[in-house]
C-alpha positions as CSV (number, residue, x, y, z in Angstrom):
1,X,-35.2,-36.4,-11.9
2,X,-35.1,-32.4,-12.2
3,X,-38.3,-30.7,-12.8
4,X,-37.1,-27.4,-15.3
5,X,-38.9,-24.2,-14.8
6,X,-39.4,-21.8,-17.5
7,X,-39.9,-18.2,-17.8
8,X,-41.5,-15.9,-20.4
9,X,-39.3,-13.0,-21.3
10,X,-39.4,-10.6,-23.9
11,X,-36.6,-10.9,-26.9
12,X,-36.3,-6.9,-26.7
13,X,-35.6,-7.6,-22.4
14,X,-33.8,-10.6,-22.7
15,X,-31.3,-8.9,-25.8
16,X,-30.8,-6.1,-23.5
17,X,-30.2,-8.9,-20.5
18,X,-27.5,-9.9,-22.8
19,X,-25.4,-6.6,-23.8
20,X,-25.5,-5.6,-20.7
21,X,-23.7,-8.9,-19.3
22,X,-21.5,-9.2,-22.3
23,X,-20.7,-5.0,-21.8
24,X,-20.1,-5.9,-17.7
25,X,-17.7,-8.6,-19.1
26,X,-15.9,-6.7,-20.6
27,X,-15.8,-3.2,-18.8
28,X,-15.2,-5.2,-15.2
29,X,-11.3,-6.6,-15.9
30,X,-10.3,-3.0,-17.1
31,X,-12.2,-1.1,-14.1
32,X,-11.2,-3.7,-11.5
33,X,-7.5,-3.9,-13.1
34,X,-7.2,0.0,-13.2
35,X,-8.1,-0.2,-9.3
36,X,-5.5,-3.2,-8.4
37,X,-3.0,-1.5,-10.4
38,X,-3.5,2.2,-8.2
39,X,-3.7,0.6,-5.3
40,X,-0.4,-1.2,-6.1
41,X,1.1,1.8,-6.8
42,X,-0.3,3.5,-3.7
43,X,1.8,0.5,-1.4
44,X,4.7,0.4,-3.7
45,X,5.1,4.3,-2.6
46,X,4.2,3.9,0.6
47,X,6.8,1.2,1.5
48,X,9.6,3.7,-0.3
49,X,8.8,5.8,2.4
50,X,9.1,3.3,5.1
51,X,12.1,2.5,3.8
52,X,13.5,6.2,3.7
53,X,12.0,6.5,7.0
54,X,13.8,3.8,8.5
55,X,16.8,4.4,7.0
56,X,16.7,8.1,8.8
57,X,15.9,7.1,11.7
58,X,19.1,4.1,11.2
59,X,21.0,8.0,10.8
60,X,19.5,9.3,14.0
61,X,20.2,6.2,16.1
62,X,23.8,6.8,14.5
63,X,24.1,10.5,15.6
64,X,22.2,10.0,18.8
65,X,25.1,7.7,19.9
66,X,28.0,10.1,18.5
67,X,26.9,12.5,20.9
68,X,26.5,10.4,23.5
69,X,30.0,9.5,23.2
70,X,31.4,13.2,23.0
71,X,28.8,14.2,25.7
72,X,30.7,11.2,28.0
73,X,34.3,12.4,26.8
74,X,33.3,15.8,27.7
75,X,32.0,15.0,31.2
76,X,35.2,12.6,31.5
77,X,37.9,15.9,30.5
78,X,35.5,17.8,33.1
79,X,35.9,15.6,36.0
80,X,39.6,15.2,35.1
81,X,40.0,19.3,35.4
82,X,38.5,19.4,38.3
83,X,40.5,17.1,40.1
């Protein structure tokens, strides 16, 4: 069996108990939802520039091995001269 306690509260406090959850009710979603939403946005940008990042450094790998391969044909046409 459960014993109820009970608590004397003003009307005038408990009304203003009451519009202040019902205004937190309703003012939480939007705030909380506007803050999702940014930082949504925020990671959605972020991983575009990942991705361009990786995709340039994709390019410089590329290059990198281009003139690896003239720097080794140069040194081959140089050793061939000299002999």
């Amino acid at each position: 069996e459960t014993k109820e306690e009970f608590v004397k509260v003003r009307r005038r406090d408990l009304e203003r108990l009451t519009t202040e959850v019902m205004q937190l009710r309703d003012f939480l979603p939007k705030i909380l939802n506007g803050d999702i939403l940014g930082t949504f946005q925020k990671l959605d940008a972020i991983e575009s520039n990942m991705e361009k990042k990786e995709e340039e450094i994709e390019q410089l790998k590329m290059d990198c091995e281009h003139f690896r391969a003239r720097l080794e044909t140069a040194q081959a046409d140089c050793m061939r001269e000299k002999k």
